[in-house]
C-alpha positions in Angstrom: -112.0 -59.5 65.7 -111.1 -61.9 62.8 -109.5 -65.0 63.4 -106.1 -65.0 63.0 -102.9 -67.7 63.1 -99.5 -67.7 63.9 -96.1 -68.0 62.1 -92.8 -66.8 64.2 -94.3 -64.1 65.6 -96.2 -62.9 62.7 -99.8 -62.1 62.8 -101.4 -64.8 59.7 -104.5 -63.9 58.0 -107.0 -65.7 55.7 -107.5 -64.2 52.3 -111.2 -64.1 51.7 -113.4 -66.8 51.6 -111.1 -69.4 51.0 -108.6 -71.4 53.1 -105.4 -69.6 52.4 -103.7 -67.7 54.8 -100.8 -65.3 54.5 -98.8 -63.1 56.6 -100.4 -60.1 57.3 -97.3 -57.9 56.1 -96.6 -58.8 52.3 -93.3 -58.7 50.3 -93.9 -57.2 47.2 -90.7 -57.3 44.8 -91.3 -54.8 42.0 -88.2 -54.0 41.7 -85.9 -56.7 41.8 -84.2 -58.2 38.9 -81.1 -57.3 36.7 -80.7 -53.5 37.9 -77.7 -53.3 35.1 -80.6 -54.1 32.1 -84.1 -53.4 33.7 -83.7 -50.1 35.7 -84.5 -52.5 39.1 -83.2 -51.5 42.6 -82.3 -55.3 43.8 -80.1 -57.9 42.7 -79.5 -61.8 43.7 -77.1 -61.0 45.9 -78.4 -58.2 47.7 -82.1 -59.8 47.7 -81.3 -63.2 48.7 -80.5 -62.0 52.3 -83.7 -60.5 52.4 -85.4 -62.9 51.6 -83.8 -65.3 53.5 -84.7 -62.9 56.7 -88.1 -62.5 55.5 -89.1 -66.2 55.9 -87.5 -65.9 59.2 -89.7 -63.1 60.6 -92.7 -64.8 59.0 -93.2 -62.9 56.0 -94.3 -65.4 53.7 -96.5 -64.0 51.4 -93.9 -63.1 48.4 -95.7 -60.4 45.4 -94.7 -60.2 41.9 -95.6 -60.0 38.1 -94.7 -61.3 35.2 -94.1 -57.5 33.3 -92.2 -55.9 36.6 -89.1 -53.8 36.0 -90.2 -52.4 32.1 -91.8 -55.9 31.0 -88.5 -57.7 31.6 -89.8 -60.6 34.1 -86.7 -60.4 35.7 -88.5 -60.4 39.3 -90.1 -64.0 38.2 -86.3 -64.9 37.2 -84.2 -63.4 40.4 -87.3 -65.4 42.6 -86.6 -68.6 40.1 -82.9 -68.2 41.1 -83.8 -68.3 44.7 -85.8 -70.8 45.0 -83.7 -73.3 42.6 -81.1 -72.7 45.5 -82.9 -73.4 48.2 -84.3 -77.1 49.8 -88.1 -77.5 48.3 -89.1 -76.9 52.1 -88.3 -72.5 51.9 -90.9 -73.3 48.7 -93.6 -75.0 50.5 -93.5 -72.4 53.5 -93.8 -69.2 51.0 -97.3 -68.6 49.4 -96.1 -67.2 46.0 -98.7 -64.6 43.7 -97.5 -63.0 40.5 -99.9 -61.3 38.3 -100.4 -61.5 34.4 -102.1 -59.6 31.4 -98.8 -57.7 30.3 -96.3 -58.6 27.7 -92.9 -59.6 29.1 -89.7 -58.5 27.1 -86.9 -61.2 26.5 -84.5 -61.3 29.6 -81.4 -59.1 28.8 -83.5 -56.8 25.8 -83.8 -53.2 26.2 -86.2 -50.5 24.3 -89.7 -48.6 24.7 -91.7 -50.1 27.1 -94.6 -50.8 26.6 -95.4 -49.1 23.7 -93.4 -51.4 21.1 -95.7 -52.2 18.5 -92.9 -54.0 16.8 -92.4 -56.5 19.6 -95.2 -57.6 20.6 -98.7 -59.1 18.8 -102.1 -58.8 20.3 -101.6 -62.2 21.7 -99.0 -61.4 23.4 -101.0 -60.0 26.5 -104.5 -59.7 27.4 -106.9 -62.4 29.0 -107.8 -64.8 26.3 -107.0 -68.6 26.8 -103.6 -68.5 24.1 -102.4 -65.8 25.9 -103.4 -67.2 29.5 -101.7 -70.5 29.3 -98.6 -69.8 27.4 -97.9 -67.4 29.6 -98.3 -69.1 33.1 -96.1 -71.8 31.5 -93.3 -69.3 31.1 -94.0 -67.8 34.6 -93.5 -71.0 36.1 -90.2 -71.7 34.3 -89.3 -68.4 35.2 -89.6 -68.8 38.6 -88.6 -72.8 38.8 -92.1 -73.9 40.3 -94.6 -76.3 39.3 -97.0 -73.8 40.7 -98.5 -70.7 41.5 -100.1 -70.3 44.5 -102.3 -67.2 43.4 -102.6 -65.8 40.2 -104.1 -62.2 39.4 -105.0 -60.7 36.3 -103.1 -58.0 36.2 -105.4 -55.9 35.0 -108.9 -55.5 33.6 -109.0 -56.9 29.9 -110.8 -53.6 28.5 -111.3 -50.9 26.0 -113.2 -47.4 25.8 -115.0 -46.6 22.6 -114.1 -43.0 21.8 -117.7 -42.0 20.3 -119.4 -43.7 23.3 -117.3 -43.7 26.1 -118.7 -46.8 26.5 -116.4 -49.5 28.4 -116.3 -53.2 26.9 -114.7 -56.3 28.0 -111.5 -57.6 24.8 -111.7 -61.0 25.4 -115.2 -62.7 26.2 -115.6 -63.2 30.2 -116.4 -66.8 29.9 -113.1 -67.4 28.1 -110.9 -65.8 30.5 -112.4 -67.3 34.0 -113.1 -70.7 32.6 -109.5 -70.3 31.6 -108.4 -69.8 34.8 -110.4 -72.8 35.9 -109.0 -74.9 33.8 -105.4 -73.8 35.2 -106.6 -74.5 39.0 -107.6 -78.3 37.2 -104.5 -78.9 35.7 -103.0 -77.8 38.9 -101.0 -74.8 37.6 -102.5 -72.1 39.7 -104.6 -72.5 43.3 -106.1 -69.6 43.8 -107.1 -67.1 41.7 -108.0 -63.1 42.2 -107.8 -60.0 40.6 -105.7 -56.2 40.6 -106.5 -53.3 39.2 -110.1 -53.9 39.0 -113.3 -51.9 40.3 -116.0 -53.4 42.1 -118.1 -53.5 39.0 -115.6 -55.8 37.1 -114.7 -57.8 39.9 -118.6 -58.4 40.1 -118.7 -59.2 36.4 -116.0 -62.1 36.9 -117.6 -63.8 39.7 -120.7 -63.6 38.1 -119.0 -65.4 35.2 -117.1 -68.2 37.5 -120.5 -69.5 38.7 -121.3 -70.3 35.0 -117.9 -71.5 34.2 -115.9 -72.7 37.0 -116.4 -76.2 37.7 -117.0 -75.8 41.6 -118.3 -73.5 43.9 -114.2 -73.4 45.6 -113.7 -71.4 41.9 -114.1 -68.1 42.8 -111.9 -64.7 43.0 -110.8 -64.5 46.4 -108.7 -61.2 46.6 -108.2 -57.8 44.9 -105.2 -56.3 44.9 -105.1 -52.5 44.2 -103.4 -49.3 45.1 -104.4 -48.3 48.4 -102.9 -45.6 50.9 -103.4 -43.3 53.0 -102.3 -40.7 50.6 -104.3 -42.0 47.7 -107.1 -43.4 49.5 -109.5 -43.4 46.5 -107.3 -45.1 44.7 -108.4 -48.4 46.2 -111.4 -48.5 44.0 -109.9 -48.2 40.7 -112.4 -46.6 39.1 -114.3 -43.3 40.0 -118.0 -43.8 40.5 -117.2 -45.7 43.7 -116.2 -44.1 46.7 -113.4 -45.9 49.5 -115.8 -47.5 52.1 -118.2 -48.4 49.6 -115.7 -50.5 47.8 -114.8 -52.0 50.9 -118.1 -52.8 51.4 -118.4 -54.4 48.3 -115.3 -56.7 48.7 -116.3 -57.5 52.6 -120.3 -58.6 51.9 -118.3 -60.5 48.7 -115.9 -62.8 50.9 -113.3 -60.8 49.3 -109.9 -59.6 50.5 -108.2 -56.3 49.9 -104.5 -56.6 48.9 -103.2 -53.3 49.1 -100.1 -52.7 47.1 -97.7 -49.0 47.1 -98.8 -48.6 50.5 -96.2 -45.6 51.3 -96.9 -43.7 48.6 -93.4 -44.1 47.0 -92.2 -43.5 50.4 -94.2 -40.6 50.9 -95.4 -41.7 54.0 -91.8 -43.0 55.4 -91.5 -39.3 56.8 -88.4 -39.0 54.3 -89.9 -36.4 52.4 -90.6 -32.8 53.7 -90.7 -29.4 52.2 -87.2 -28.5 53.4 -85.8 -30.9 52.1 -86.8 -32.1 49.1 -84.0 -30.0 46.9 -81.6 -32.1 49.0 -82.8 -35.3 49.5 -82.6 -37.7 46.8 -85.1 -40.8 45.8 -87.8 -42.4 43.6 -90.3 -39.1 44.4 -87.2 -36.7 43.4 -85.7 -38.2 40.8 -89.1 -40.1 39.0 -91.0 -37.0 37.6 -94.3 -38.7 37.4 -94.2 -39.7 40.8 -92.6 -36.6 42.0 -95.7 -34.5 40.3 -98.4 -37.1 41.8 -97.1 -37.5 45.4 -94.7 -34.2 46.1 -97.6 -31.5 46.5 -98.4 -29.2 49.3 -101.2 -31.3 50.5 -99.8 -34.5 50.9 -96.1 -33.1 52.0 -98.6 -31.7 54.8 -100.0 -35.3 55.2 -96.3 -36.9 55.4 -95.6 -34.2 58.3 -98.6 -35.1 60.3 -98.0 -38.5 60.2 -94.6 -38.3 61.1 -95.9 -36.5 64.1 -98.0 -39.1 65.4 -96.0 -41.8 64.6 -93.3 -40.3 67.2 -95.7 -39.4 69.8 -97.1 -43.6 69.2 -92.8 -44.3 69.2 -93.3 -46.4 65.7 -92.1 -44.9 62.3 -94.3 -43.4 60.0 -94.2 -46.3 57.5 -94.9 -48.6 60.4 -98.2 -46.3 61.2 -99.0 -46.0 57.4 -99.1 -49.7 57.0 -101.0 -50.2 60.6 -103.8 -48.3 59.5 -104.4 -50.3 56.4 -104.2 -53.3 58.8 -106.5 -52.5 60.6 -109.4 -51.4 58.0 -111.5 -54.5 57.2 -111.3 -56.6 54.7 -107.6 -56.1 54.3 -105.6 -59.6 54.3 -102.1 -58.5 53.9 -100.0 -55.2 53.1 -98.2 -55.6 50.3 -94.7 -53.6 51.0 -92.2 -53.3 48.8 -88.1 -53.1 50.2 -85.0 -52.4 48.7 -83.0 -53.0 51.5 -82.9 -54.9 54.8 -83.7 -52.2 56.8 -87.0 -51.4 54.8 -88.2 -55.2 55.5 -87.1 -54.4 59.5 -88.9 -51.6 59.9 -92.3 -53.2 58.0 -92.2 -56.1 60.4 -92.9 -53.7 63.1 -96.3 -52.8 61.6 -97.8 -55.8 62.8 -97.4 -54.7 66.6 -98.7 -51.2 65.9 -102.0 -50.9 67.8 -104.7 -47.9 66.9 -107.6 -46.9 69.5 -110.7 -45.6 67.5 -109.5 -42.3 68.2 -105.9 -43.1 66.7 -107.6 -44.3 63.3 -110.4 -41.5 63.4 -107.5 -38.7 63.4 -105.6 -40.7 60.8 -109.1 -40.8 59.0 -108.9 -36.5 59.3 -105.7 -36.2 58.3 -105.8 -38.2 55.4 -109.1 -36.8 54.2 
């Protein structure tokens, strides 16, 4: 069993091998902002409250982006309004992670996102140093910090020759990680850690760090990527690697998995069956995309077992969803997103969720 902390009843965990530690069940805030310009869900004065709550059930551990809610960076801005209205103490208590590598649109301006060749330059996203450092200056104005407490590129800085195939990193390696280095010196970002990435690029910037970064306490500590039980593959972001062998790879790394859209879009919140989808509306019914990845026979059939179980175990099904994840190693914390105080209620209950072996091998079946 790990070693773990406490913080108001909430189960703390440290994040890799570093000496951060965050709450085990994450508050990730894609869609917050201005939901009158940026098609978000949550607004100041809806997500104040919940935020407010969060710090008092000991979620801490606060997710966000810079291009969240079509490029706007209006989840940076609702967070800057919160914390600008709150003593620097709710600050210091909340370890704060946004991600960059997307452009960001200006606050209130609407259009085609993100194709918009007309808006945006090649430097206006990407992992080279200009791009880097201008725009973790603008994330911490956004947000009304004088840090970050950890950074992730967003996503991996590459392109695919079409005669080839062949895969190719944009900007040089060295650039972007001794980059990030230099923001850990000037004191801009803590940590650092990546999303999106595979195991083979993750590899790639860690090799690169021990050329570049100026101590060995200069490393990725985390990757945060999509990671469910109804997308388990998903976790790797690539598809030459298979789940437990990615896991494997981030556990003999001293890495931490950060698993982000851990319901599935709220697949796995049992709301969802084939009965009722004509009737029931949400992001699955009324997002196409989504509908067609999540909203098939097979995992409508997943939801259904889970929400099963979860009854005969007397938790919800998001609460078993987000326990399993919890308890496969190396997870750190479960990045959940809420709209409403209720969602962040019922999350909070994950944490007490406990799974025999025989609990997680028939999730393991079902989910297969």
């Amino acid at each position: 069993m790990a070693k773990t902390k406490n913080f108001r009843g909430m189960t703390c965990r440290k994040v890799g091998n570093s000496g951060l530690w965050v709450s085990e069940i994450g508050l990730g805030l894609w869609q917050w902002g201005y939901p009158e310009y940026d098609k978000s869900r949550v607004n100041e004065f809806n997500g104040f409250p919940i935020l407010d709550r969060a710090l008092e059930l000991g979620v801490f551990h606060w997710d966000t982006a810079n291009s969240y809610n079509a490029g706007s960076a209006n989840s940076e801005r609702l967070l800057g309004r919160y914390f600008s209205k709150r003593p620097q103490g709710v600050r210091d208590k909340v370890v704060l992670a946004t991600k960059v590598s997307n452009n960001t649109r200006d606050e209130y301006q609407l259009g085609p996102y993100p194709v918009n060749e007309e808006a945006f330059t090649p430097n206006q996203s990407g992992a080279s140093r200009l791009y880097l450092m201008s725009e973790v200056e603008r994330c911490l104005q956004r947000m009304c910090v004088d840090h970050i407490d950890l950074l992730y590129l967003h996503s991996a800085d590459t392109w695919t020759s079409v005669a080839s195939g062949k895969t190719d990193w944009i900007t040089p390696l060295e650039e972007t990680w001794s980059t990030m280095d230099d923001l850990v010196t000037a004191g801009k970002v803590r940590y650092i850690a990546v999303s999106n990435h595979s195991a083979t690029q993750t590899q790639a910037g860690m090799d690169v760090l021990e050329q570049v970064g100026k101590d060995a306490s200069r490393n990725i500590i985390a990757v945060e990527n999509c990671y469910s039980l109804a997308e388990r593959g998903n976790v790797t972001s690539d598809k030459e690697t298979d789940e437990q062998a990615f896991l494997d790879f981030c556990k003999a790394a001293g890495l931490s998995v950060v698993p982000y859209f851990p319901l599935a879009g709220g697949l796995l919140t049992g709301r969802y069956t084939k009965r009722n989808l004509d009737k029931t509306e949400g992001r699955l019914t009324t997002t196409e995309f989504l509908g067609t990845r999540f909203l098939t026979d097979e995992r409508l059939k997943l939801a259904g077992s889970l929400t099963r179980m979860a009854k005969a175990k007397g938790c919800s099904p998001a609460q078993l969803a987000i326990a399993w994840l919890l308890h496969r190693p190396p997870i750190a914390s479960v990045i959940a997103g809420v709209t409403k105080m209720e969602h962040l209620e019922d999350n909070i209950g994950a944490a007490k969720v406990k799974l025999s072996k025989e609990d997680m091998a028939k999730l393991d079946r079902m989910s297969r």
